[in-house]
N, C-alpha and C positions, 0 to 999 in steps of 0.2 A: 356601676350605674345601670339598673334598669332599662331596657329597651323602653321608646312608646308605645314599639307594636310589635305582637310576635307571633306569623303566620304559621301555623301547624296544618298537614297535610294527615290528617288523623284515616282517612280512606280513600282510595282512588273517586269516590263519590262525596265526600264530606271533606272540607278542610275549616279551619279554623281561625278568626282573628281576636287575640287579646290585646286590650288598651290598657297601656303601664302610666308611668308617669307620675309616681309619688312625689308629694303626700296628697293632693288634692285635681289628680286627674285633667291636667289643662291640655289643651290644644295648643300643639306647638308645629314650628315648620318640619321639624326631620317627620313627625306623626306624619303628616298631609302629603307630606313627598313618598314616603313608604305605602301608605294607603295607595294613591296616585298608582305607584308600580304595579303595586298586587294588584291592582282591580284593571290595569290595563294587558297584564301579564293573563288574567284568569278569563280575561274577551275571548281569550284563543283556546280556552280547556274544553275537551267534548267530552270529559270524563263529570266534570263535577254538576253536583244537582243542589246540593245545602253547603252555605255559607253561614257559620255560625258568628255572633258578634258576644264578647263578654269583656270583664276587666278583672286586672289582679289588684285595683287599689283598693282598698277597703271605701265605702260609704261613698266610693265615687263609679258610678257606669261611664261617661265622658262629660266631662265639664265645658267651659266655653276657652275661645281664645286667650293665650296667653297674652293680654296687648302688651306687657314688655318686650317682648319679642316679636312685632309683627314686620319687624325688618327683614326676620329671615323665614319669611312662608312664602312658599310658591305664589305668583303675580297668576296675571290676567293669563289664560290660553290662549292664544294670537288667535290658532285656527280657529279654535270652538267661540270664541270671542264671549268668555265668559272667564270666571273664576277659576284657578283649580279645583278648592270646597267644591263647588255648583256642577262642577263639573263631573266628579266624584259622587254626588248625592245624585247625580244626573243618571250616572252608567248603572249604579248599583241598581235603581230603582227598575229601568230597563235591563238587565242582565237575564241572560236566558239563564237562570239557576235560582234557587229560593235563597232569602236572605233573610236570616232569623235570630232576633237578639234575643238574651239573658239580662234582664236589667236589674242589678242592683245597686244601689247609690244617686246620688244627683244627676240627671242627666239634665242639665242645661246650658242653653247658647249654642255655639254648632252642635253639639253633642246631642243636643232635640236634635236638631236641625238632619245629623246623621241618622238619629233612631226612625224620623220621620218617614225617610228616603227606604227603610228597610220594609220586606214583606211584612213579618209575621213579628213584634213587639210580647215579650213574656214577662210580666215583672214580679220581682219581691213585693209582696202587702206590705209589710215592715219595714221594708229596705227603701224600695226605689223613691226616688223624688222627680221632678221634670218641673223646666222651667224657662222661657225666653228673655232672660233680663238684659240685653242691649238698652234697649230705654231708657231705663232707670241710669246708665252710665254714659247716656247724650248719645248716642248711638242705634241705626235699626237694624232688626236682622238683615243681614246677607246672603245667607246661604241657603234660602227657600221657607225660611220661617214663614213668612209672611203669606206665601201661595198655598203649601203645604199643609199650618195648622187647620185654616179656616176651613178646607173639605175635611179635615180628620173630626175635628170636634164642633166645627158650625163658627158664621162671624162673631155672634155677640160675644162665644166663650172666648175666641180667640183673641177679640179685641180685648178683654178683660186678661187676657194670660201678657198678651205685649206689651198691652199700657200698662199695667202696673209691676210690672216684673218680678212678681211673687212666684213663688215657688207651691207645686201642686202635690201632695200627697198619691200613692199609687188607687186605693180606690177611687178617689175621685177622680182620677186621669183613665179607669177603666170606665165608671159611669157615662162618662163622655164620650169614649170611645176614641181616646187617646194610646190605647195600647189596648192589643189584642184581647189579652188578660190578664188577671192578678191570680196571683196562687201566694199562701201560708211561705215564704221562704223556704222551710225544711221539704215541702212539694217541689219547689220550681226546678231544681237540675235534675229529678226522673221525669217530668213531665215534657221538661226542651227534648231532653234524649229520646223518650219515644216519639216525637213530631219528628224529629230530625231522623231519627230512624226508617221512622214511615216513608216520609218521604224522600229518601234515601233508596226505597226500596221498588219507586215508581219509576215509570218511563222519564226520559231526561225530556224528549220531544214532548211529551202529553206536558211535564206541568210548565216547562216555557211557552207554550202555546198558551196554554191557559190563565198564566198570566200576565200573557201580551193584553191577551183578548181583555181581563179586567181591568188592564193600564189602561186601552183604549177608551174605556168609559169613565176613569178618576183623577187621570194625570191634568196636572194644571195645562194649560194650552199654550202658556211658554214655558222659556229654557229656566225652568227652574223645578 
């Protein structure tokens, strides 16, 4: 069986997260609970600086919640008095270390919802898709869709991406300014590895500072 998640420690500066879960990349509870660990485990690393994000399913980057299974996903935080999801999309976003995904495949439902949450967004032209279809299935995002898209890509789009729960092609999700970039596929893993390189290669203090300092001006104003 396929792990859902498989952290690699690739340099005392860079480590690694891949999303399993074949055939079609769902959001399940052991995913959220292991996510949950690593990003509470890596609160405490004063080594690391890039947190890479990808997936081993083919034509999927992370999908949305499995609802067969939402019996067994981590509940509410008591303390944080919020979600575990939220609360996950919460730390990463604030983490002193960059966080940069590889996107290819559907990313929608939490799986936006996590891409959202991350720094730096790199996607397949060919490959990636993004999409928030809760709606369409009587259901609204919960895991910051809702705070989240509308600073990334502006209200009107956002209300057109929620309400109707279509799904969005990678140039038009870079137009928007939905994801950092679009690069040709056969580009996109030299072009993450020299980012992640680079900034691998910079102070840990300079770029946590620096992007406290840009959270303080784009983070929603609540806990989402």
């Amino acid at each position: 069986m396929t792990e859902p998640i498989i952290f690699t420690r690739v340099s005392p500066a860079v480590a690694s997260i891949t999303f399993g879960n074949p055939p079609v990349g769902l959001v399940v509870g052991g995913m959220v609970q292991r996510l949950a660990e690593i990003v509470d485990e890596l609160s405490h690393d004063q080594d690391l600086r890039v947190l890479t994000f990808d997936s081993s399913v083919p034509d999927f980057f992370l999908n949305h919640f499995d609802l067969a299974q939402l019996g067994s996903f981590p509940g509410l935080d008591e303390a944080a008095g919020i979600s575990t999801w939220t609360k996950i999309t919460l730390k990463l976003t604030k983490a002193p270390y960059i966080t940069v995904a590889r996107i290819r495949g559907r990313t929608r439902g939490g799986g936006n919802e996590l891409a959202l949450a991350l720094d730096l967004r790199y996607a397949s032209l060919e490959k990636a898709q993004f999409g928030q279809p809760e709606v369409g299935t009587a259901v609204v995002p919960g895991g910051g869709g809702t705070e989240r898209l509308p600073r990334t890509i502006g209200r009107d789009r956002a209300l057109e991406v929620i309400l109707t729960s279509a799904d969005y092609d990678a140039a038009t999700a870079e137009k928007w300014g939905w994801v950092t970039r679009t690069l040709p596929d056969a580009e996109l893993d030299a072009h993450v590895d020299a980012i992640v390189s680079r900034l691998a290669s910079f102070d840990r203090i300079a770029l946590a500072t620096a992007k406290r300092m840009v959270n303080r001006a784009t983070l929603p104003p609540r806990k989402t």
